[in-house]
gemmi code that builds the backbone of each chain (N, CA, C; Angstrom):
import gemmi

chains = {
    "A": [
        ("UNK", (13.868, -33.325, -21.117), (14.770, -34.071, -21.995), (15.661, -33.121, -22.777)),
        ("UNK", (15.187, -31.949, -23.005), (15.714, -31.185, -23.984), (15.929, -30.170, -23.683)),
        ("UNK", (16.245, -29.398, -21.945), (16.902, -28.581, -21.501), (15.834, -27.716, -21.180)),
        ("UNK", (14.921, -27.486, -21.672), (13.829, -26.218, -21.186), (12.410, -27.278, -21.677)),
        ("UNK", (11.604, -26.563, -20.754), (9.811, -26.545, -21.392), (9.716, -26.613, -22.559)),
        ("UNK", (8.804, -27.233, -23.031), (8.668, -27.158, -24.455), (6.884, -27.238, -24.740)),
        ("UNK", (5.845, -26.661, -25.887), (4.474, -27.114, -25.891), (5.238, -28.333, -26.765)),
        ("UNK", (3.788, -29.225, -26.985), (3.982, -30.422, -27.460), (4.370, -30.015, -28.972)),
        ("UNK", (3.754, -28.960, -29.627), (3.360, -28.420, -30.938), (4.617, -27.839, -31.242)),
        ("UNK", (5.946, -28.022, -30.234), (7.242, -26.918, -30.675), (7.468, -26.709, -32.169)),
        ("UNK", (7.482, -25.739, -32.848), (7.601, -25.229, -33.964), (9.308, -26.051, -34.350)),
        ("UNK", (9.985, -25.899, -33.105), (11.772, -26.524, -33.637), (11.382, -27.933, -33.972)),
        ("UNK", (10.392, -28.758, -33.304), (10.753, -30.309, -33.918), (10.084, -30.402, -35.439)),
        ("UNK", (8.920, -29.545, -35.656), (8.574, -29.317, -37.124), (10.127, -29.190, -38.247)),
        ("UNK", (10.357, -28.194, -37.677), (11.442, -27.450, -38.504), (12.446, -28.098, -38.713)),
        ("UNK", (13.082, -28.990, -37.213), (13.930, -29.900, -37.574), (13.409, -31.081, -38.736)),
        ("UNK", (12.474, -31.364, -38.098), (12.065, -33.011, -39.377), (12.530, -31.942, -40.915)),
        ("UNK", (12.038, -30.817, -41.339), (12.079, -30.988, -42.776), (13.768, -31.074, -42.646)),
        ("UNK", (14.635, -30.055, -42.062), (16.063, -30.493, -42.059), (16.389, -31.463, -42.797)),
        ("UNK", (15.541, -32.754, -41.740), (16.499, -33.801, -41.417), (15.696, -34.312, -42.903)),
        ("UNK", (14.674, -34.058, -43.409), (13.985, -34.639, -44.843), (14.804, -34.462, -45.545)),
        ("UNK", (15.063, -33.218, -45.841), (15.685, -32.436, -47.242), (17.160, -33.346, -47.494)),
        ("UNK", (17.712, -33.494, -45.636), (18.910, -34.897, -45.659), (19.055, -35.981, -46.385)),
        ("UNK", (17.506, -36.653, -45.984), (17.510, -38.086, -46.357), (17.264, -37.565, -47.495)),
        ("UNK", (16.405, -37.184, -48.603), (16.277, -36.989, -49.717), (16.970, -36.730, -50.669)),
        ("UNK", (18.415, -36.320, -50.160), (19.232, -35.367, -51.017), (20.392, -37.074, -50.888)),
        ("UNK", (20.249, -37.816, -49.603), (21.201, -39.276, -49.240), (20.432, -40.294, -49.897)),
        ("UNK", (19.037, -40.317, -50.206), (18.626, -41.019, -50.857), (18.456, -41.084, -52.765)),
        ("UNK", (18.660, -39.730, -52.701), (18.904, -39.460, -54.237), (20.040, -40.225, -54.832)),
        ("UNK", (21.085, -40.032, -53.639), (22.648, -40.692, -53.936), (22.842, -41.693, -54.323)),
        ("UNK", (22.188, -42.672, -53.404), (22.044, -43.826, -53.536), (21.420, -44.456, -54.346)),
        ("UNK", (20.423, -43.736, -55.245), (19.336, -44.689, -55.668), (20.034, -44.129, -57.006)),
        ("UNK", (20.511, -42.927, -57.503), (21.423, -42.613, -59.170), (22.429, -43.914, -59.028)),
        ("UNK", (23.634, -43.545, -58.033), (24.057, -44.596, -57.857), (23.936, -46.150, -58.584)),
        ("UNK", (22.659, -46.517, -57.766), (22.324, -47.561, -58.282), (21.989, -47.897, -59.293)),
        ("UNK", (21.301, -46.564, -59.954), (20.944, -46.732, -61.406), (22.046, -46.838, -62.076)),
        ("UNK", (23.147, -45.817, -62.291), (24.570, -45.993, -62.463), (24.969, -47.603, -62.939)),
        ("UNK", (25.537, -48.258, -61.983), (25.533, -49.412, -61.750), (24.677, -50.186, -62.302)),
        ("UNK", (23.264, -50.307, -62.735), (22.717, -51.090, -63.125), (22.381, -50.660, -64.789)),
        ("UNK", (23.133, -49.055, -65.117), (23.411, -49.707, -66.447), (22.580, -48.546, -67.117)),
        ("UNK", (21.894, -47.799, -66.426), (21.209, -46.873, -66.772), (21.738, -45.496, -67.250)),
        ("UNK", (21.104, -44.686, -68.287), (21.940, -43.852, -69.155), (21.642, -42.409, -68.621)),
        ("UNK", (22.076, -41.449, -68.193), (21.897, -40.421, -67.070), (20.470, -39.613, -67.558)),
        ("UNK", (20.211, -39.889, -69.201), (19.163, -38.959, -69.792), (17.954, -40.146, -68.997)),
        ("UNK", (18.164, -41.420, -69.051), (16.929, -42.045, -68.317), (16.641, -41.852, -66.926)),
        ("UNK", (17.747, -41.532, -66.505), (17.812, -41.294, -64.375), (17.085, -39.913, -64.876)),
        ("UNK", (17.462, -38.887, -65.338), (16.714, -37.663, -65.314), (15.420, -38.067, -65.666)),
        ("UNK", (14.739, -38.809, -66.764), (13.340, -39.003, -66.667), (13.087, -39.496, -65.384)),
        ("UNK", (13.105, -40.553, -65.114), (12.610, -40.772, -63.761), (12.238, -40.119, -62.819)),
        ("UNK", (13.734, -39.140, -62.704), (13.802, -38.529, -61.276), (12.915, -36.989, -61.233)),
        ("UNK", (12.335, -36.866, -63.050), (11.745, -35.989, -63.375), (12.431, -34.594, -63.387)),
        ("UNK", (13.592, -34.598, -63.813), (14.909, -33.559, -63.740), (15.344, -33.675, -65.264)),
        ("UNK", (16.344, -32.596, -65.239), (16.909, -32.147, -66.589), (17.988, -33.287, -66.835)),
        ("UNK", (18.729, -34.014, -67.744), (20.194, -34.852, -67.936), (20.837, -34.089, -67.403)),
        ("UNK", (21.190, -32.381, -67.633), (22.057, -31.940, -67.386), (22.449, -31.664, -65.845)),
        ("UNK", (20.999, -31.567, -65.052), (21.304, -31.605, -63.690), (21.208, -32.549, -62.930)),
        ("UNK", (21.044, -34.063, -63.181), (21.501, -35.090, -63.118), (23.163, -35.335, -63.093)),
        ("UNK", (23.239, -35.111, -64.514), (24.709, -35.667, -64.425), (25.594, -34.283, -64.312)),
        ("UNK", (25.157, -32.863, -63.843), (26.350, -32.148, -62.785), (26.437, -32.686, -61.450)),
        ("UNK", (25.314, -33.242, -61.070), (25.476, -33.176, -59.414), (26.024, -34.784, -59.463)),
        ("UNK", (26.139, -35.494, -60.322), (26.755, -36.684, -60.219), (28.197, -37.479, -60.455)),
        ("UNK", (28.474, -37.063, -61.279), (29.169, -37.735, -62.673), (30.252, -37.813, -62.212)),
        ("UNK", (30.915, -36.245, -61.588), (32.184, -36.731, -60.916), (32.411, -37.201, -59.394)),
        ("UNK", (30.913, -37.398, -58.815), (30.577, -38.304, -57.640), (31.198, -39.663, -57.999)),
        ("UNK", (30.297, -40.241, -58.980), (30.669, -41.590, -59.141), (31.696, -42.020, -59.725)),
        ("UNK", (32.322, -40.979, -60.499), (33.724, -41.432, -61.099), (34.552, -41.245, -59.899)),
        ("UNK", (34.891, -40.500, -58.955), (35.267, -40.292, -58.038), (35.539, -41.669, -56.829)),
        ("UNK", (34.045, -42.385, -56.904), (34.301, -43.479, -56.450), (34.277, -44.746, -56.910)),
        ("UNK", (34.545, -44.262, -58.498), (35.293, -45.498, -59.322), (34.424, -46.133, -59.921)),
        ("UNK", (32.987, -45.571, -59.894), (31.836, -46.065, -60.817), (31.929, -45.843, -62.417)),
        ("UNK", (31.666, -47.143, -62.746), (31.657, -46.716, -64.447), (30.425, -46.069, -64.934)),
        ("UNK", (30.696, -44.699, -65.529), (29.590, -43.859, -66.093), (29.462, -43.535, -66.831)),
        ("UNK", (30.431, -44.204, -67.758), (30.607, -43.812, -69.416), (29.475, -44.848, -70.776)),
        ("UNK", (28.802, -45.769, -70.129), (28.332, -46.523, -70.902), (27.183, -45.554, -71.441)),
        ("UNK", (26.490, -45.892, -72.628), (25.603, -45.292, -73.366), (23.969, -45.913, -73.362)),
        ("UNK", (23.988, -47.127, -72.977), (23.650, -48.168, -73.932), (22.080, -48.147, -72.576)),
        ("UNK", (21.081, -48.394, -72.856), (19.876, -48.532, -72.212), (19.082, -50.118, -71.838)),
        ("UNK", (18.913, -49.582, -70.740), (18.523, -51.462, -70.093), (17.201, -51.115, -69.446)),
    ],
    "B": [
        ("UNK", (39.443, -12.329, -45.019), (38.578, -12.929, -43.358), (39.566, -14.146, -43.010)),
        ("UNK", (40.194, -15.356, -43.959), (40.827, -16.190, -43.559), (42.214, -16.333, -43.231)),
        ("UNK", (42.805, -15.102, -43.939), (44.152, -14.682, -43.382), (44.324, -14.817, -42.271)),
        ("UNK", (43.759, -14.146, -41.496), (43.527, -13.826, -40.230), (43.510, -15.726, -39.084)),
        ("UNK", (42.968, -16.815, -39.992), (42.529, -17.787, -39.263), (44.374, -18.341, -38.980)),
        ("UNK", (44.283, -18.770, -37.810), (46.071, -19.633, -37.582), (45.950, -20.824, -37.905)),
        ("UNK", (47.039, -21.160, -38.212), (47.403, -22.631, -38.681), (46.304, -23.723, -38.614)),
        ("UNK", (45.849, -23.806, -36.771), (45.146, -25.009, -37.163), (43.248, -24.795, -37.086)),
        ("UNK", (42.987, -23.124, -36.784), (41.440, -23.141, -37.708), (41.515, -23.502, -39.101)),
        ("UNK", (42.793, -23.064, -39.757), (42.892, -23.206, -41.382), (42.299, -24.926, -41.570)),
        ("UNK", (43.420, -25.574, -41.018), (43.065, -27.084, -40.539), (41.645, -27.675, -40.280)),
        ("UNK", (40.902, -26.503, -39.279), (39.578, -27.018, -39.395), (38.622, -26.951, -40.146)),
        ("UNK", (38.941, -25.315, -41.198), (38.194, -25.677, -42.114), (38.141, -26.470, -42.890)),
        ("UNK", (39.449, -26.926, -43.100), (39.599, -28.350, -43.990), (39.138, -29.376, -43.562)),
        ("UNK", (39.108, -29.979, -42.590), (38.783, -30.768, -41.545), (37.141, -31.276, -41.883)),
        ("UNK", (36.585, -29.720, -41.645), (35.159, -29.420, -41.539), (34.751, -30.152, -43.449)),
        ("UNK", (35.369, -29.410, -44.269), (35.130, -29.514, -45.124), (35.193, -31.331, -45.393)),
        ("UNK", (36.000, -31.815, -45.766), (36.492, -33.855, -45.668), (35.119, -34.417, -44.473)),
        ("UNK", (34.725, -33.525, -43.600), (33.666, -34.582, -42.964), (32.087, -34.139, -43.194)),
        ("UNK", (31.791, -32.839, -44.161), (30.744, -32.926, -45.435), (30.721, -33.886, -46.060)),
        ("UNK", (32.094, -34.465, -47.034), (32.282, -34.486, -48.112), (32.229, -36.169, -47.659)),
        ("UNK", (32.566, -36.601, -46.526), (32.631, -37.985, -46.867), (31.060, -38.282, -45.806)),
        ("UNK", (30.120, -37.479, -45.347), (28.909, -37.819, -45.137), (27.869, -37.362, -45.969)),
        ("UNK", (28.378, -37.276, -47.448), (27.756, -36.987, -48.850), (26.763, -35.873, -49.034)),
        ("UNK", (27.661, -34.413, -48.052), (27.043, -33.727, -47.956), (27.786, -32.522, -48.948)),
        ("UNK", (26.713, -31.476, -49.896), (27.009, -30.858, -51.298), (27.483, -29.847, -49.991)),
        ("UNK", (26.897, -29.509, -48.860), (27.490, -28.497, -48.291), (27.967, -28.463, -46.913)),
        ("UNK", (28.764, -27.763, -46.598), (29.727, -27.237, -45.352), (28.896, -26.929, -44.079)),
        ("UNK", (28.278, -27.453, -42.739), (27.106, -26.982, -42.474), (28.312, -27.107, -40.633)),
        ("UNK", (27.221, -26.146, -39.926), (27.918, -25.620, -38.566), (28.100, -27.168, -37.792)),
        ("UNK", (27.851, -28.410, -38.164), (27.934, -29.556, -37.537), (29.324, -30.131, -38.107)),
        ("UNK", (29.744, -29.744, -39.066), (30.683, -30.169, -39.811), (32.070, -29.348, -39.194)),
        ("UNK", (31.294, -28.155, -38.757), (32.791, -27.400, -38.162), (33.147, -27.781, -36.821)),
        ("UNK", (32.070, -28.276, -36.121), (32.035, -28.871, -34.821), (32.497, -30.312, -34.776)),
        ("UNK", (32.554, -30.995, -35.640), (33.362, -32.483, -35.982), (34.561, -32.140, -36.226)),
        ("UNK", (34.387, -31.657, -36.919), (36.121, -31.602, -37.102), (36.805, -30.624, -36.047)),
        ("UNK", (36.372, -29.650, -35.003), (36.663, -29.317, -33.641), (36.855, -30.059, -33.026)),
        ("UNK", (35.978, -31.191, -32.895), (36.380, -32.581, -31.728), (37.506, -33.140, -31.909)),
        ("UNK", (37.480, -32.838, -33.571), (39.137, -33.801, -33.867), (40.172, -33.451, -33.441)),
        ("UNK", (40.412, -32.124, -32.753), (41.736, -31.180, -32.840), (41.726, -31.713, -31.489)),
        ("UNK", (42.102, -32.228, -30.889), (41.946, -32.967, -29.831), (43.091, -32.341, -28.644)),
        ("UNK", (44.244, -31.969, -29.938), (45.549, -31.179, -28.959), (45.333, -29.785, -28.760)),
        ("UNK", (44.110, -29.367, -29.363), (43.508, -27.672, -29.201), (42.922, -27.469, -27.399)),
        ("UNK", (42.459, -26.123, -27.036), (41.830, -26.176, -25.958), (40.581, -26.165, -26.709)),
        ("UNK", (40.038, -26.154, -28.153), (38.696, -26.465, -28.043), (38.268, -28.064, -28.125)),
        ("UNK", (39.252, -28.306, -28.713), (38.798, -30.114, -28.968), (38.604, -30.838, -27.380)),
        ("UNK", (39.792, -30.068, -26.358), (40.086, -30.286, -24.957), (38.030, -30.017, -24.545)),
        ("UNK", (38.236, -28.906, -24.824), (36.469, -28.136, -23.922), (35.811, -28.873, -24.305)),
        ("UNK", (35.446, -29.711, -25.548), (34.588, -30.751, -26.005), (34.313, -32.064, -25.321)),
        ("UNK", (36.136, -32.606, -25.549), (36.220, -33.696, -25.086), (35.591, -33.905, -23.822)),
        ("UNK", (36.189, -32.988, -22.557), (35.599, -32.745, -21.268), (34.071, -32.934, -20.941)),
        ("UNK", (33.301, -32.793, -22.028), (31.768, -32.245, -21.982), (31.554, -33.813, -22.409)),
        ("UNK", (32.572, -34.793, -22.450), (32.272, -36.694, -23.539), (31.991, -36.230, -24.540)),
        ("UNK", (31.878, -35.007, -25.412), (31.577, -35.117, -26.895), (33.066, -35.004, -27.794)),
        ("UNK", (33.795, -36.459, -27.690), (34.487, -36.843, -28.854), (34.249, -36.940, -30.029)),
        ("UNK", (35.020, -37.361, -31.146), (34.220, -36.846, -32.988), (33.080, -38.030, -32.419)),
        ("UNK", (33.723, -39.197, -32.118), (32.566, -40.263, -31.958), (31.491, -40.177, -31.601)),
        ("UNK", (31.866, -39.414, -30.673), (30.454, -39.312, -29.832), (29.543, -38.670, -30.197)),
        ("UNK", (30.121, -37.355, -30.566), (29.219, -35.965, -31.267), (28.733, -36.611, -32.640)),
        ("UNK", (29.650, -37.576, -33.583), (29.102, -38.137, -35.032), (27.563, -38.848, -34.400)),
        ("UNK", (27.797, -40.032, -33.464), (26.846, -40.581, -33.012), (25.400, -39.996, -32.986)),
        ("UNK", (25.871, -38.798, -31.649), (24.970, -37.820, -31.599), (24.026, -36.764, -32.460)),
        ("UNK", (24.690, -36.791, -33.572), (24.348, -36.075, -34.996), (23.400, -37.128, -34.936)),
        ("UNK", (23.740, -38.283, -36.014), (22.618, -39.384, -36.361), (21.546, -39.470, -35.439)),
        ("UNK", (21.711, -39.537, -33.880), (20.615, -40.228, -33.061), (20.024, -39.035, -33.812)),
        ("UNK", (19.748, -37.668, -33.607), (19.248, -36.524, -33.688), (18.473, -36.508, -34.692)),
        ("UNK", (19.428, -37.023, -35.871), (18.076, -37.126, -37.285), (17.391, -37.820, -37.069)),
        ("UNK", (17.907, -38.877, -36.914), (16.805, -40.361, -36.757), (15.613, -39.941, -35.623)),
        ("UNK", (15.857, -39.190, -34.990), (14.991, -38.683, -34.061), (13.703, -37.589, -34.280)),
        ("UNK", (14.501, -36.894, -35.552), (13.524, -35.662, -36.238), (12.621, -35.978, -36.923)),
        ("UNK", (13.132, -37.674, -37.406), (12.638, -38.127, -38.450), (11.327, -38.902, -38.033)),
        ("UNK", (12.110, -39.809, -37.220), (10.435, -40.568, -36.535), (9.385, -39.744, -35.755)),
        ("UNK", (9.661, -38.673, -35.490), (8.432, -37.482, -34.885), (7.996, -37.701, -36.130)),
        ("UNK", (7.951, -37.606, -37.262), (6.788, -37.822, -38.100), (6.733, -38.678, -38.591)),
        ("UNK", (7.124, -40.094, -38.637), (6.789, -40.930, -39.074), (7.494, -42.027, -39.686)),
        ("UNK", (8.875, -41.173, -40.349), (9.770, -42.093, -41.009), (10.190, -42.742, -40.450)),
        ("UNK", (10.126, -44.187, -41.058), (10.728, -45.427, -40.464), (12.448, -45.384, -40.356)),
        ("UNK", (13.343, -45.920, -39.342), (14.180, -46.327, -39.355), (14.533, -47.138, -40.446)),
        ("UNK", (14.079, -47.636, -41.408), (13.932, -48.870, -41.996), (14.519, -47.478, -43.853)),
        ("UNK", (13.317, -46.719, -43.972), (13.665, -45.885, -44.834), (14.802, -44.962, -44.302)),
        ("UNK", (15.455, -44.822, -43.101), (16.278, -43.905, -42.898), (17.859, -44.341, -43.493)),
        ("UNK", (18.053, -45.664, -43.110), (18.708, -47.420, -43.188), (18.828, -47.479, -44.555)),
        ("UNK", (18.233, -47.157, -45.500), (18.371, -47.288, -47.212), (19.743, -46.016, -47.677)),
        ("UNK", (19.326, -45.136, -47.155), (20.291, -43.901, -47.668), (21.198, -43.463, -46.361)),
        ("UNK", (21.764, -44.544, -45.456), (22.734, -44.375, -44.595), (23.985, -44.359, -45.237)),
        ("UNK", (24.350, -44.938, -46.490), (25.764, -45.017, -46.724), (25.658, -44.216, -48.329)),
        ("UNK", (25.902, -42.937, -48.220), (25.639, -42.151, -50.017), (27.311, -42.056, -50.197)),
        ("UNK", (27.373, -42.138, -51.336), (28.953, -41.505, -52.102), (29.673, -40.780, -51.315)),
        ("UNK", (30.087, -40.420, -51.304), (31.171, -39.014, -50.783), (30.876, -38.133, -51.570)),
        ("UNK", (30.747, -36.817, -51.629), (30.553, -35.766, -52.368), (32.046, -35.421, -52.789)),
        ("UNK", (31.842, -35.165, -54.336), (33.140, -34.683, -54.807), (32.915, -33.698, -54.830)),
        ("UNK", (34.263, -32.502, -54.865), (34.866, -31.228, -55.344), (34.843, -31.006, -53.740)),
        ("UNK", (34.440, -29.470, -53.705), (34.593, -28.537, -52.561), (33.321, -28.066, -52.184)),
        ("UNK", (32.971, -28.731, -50.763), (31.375, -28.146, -50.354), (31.326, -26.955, -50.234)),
        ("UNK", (30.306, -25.943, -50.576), (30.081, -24.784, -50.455), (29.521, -24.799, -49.223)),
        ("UNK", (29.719, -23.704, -48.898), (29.303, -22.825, -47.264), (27.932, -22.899, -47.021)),
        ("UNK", (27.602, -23.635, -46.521), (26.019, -23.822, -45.834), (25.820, -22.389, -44.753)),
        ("UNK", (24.545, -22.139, -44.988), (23.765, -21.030, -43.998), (24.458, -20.998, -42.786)),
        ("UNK", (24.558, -22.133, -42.199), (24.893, -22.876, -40.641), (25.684, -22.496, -40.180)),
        ("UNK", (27.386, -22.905, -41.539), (28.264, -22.507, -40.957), (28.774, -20.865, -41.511)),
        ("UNK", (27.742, -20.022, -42.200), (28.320, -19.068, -42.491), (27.774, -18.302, -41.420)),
        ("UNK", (26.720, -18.489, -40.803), (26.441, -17.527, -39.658), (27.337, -18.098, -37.825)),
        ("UNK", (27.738, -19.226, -38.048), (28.820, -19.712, -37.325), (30.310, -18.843, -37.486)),
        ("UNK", (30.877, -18.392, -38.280), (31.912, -17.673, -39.143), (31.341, -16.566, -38.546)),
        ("UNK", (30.181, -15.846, -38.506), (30.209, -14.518, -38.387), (29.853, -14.242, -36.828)),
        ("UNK", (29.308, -14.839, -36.637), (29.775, -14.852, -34.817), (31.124, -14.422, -34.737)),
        ("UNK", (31.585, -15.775, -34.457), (32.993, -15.729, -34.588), (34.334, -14.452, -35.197)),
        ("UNK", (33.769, -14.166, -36.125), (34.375, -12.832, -36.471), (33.912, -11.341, -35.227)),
        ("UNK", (32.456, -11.459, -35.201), (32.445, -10.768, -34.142), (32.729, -10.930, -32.684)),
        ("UNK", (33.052, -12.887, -32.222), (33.680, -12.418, -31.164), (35.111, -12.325, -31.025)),
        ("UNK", (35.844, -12.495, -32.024), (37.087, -12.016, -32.521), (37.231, -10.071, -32.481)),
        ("UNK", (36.379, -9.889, -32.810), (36.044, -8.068, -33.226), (36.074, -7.403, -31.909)),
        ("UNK", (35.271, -8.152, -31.051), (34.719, -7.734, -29.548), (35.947, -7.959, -28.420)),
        ("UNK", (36.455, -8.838, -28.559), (37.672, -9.279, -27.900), (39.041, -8.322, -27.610)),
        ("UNK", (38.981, -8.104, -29.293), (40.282, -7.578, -29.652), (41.169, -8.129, -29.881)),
        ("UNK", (41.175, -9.319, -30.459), (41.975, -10.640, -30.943), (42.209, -10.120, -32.124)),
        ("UNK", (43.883, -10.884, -32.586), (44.296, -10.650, -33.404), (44.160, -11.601, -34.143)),
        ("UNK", (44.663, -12.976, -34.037), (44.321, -13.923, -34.500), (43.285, -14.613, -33.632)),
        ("UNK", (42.912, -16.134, -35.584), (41.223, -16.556, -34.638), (41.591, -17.699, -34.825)),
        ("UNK", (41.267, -18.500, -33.367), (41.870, -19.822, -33.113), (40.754, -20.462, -32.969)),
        ("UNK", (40.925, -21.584, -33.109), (39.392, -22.645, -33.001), (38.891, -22.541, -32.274)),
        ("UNK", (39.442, -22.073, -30.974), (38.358, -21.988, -29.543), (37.518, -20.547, -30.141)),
        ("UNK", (37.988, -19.663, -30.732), (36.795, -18.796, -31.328), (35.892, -19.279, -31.852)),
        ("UNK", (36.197, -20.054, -32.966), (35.218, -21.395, -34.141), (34.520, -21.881, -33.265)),
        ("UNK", (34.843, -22.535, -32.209), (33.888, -23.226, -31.317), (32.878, -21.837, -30.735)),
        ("UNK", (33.415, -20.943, -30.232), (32.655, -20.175, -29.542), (31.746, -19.465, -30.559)),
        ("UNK", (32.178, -18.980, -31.793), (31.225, -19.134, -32.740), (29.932, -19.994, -33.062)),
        ("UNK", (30.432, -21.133, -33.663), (29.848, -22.613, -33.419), (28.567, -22.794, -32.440)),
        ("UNK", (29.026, -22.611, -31.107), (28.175, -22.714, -30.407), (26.906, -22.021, -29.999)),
        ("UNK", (27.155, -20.190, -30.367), (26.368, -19.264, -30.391), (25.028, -19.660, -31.334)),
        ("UNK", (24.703, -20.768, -32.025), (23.501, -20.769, -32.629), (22.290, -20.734, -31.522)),
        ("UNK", (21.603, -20.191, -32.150), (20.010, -20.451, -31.211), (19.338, -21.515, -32.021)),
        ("UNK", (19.738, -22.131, -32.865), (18.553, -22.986, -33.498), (18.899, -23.639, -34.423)),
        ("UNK", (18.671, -25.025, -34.623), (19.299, -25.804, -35.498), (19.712, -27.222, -35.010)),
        ("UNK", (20.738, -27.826, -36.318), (21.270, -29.167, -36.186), (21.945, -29.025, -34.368)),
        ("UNK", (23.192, -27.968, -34.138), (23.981, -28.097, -33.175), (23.418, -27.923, -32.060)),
        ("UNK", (22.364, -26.933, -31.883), (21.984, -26.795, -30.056), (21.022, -28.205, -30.087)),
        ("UNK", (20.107, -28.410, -31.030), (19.247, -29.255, -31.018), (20.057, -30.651, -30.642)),
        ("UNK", (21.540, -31.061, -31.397), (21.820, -32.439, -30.843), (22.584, -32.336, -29.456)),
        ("UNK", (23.035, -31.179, -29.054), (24.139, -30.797, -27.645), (22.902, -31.009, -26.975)),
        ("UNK", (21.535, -30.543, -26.913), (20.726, -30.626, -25.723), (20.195, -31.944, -25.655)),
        ("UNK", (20.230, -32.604, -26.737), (19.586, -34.243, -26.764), (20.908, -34.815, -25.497)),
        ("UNK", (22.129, -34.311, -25.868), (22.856, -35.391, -25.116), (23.231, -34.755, -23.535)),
        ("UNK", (22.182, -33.383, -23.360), (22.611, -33.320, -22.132), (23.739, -32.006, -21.543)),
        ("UNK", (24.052, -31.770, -22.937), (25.302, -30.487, -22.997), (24.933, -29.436, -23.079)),
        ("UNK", (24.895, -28.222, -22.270), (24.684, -26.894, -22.170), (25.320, -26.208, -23.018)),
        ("UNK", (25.008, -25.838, -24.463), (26.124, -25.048, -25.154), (26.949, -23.660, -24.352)),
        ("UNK", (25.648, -23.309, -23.638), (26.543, -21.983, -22.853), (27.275, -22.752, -21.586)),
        ("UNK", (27.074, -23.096, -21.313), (28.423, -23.791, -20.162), (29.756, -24.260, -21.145)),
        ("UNK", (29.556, -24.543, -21.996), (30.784, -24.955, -23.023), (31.650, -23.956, -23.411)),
        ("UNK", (30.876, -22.969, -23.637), (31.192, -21.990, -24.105), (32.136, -20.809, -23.235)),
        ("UNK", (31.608, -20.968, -22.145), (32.316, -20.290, -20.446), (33.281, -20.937, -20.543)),
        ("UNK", (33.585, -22.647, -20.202), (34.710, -23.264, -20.684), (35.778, -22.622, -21.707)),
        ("UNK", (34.907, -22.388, -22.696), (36.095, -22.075, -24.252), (36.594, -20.440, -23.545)),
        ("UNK", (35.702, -19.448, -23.538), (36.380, -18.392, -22.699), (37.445, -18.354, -21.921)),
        ("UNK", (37.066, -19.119, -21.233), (38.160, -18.868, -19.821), (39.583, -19.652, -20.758)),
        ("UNK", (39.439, -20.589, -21.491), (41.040, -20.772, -22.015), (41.493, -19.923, -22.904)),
        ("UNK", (40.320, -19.019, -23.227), (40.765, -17.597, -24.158), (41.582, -16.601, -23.119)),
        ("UNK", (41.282, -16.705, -22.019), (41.988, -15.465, -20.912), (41.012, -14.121, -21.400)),
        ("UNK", (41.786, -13.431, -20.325), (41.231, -12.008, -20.810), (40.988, -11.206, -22.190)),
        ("UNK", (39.578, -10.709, -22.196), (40.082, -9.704, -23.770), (40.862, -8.941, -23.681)),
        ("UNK", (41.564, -8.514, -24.392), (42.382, -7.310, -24.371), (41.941, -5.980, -23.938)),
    ],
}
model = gemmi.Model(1)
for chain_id, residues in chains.items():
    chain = gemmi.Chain(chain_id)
    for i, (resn, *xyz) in enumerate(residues, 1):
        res = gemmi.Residue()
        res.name, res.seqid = resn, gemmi.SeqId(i, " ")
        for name, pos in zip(("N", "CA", "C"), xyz):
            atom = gemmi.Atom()
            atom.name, atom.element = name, gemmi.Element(name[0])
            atom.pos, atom.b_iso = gemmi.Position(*pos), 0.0
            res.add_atom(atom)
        chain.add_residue(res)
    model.add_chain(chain)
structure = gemmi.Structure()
structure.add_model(model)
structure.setup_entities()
């Protein structure tokens, strides 16, 4: 299937899955601030959650979601 | 190092860069330089691609089957893959992933080896393709594509080295 022999144990499909983890994790992070975003949540509470600093929360975000027109300026806790 | 790139590698790094950025990726990775290769469609590398059926479509396609594929070897559901299919776009400017910086340095060396003056995407590709390991050989062999036969392809529209 995959051009050469392979043992069942290939070290590349290990290696790929974390790849493809570190992917979804980093696409699922997106989505789920995002959502918090949107539902109103204040970036110092997404950092508790996500068990992270505010500040590295809202660098890797802030001009994500303003970017795609999300309102991120509210203060206020829900 | 980019002086040196002509008009439309310049293009692909940009290229490369816009199809990180709108698959909400923080960085620039050797799959990203290879998408946006497919795109150049009026290049002889987008040509060597196309030839091989890997259009952006096809090769985008091919990316996904590939994760989704890495992913269920251990377990993850399609179902959790399906939640974080559509993330933001990444703003600013992706930084240079591992992938594509050792993609770049190929490439510089088979630019070096050649005796090329300028470096045209069919280098990028021939760069590109030189990985032993990773996102790119791993999804070219899922679909069947010999990176080194591609690569003989990209040569021969290079002509002779100098």
């Amino acid at each position: 299937m995959r051009g050469e022999e392979r043992e069942p144990e290939d070290p590349r499909d290990g290696l790929a899955a974390v790849v493809a983890l570190r992917e979804l994790a980093a696409r699922l992070e997106a989505t789920e601030v995002e959502r918090a975003v949107r539902a109103g949540w204040t970036w110092e509470r997404i950092a508790e959650a996500l068990g992270v600093t505010r500040q590295a929360v809202h660098k890797k975000y802030a001009k994500r979601l303003a970017a795609a027109g999300v309102e991120t300026g509210r203060r206020r806790d829900v | 190092m980019f002086e040196r790139f002509d008009e439309t590698s310049g293009t692909v790094v940009e290229e490369a860069r816009a199809e990180a950025r709108r698959l909400g990726a923080t960085r620039l990775e050797a799959e990203h330089l290879l998408l946006a290769l497919a795109r150049q469609t009026a290049t002889e590398a987008g040509r060597v691609l196309a030839e091989a059926g890997l259009d952006h479509d096809r090769l985008r396609d091919a990316l996904d089957a590939e994760r989704l594929r890495s992913l269920e070897a251990i377990g993850v559901t399609p179902g959790a893959v399906a939640i974080a299919e559509r993330p933001l776009p990444a703003a600013g400017t992706p930084r240079w992933g591992a992938s594509a910086k050792r993609a770049i340095q190929r490439t510089m060396e088979i630019v070096k080896a050649r005796g090329d003056r300028r470096i045209l995407p069919t280098h990028l590709l021939l760069g590109t393709l030189g990985a032993r390991e990773g996102t790119v050989p791993r999804t070219l062999a899922a679909v069947g594509v010999d990176p080194r036969a591609l690569a003989e392809r990209a040569e021969a529209a290079l002509g002779e080295p100098r």
